[in-house]
C-alpha positions in Angstrom: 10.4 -13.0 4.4 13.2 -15.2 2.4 14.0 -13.6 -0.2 15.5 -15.1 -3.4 18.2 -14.6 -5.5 18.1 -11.0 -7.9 15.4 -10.1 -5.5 15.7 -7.1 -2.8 13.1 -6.1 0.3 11.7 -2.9 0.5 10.1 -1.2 3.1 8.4 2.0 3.7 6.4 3.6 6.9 3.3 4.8 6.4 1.6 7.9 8.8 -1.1 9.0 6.5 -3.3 8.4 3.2 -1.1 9.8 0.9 1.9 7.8 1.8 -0.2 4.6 1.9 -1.7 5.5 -2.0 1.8 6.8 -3.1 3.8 3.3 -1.9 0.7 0.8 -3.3 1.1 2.5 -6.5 4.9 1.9 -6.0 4.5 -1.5 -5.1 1.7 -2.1 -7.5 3.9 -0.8 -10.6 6.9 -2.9 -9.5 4.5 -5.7 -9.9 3.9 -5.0 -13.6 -0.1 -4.6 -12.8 -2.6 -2.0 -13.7 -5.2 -1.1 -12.0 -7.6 -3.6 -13.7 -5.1 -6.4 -13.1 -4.7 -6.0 -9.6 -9.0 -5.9 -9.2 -9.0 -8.8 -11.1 -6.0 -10.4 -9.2 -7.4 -9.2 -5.4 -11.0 -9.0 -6.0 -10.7 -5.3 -5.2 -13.2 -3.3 -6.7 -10.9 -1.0 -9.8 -12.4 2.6 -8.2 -11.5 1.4 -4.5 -7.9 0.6 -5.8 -7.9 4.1 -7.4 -9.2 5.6 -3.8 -6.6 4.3 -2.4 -3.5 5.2 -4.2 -4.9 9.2 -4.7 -4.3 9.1 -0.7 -7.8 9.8 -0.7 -8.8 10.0 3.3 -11.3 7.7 4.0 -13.5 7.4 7.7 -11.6 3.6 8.2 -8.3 5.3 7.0 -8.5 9.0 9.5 -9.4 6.0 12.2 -6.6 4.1 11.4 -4.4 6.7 11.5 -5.6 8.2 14.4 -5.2 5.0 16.2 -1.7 4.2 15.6 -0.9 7.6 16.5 -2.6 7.3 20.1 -0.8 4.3 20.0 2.9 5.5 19.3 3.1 3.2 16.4 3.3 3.3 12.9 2.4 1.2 9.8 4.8 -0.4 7.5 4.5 -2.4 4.4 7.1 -4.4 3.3 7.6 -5.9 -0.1 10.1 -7.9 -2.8 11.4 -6.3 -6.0 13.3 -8.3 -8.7 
């Protein structure tokens, strides 16, 4: 990632639900979006977007999660702030 000038990188790990709603708020807010305009801007459906950042545990999320833990390994999502 090249970042440019007045910007910074973030990163965060992410082991469960929670942490992955609680960082793409984060990241989502940072980008000056609501929930409608990041829908409208990804094509993701508003109420999955809101599923999401609750930490909600979904079956594809408990399988993710379970996998990268057999696996030793952990997600991480990375992202620029101005």
């Amino acid at each position: 990632m090249t970042l440019q000038p007045g910007e910074r990188e973030r990163s965060a790990a992410i082991r469960d639900a929670r942490a992955l709603g609680a960082v793409l708020s984060t990241v989502r807010l940072e980008c000056g979006l609501t929930q409608e305009a990041a829908a409208t801007k990804s094509t993701v459906p508003r109420p999955y977007i809101a599923t999401l950042e609750t930490g909600k545990q979904t079956m594809a999320l408990t399988r993710l999660f379970h996998l990268l833990d057999a696996y030793d390994a952990e997600l991480r999502i990375e992202w620029t702030h101005r």
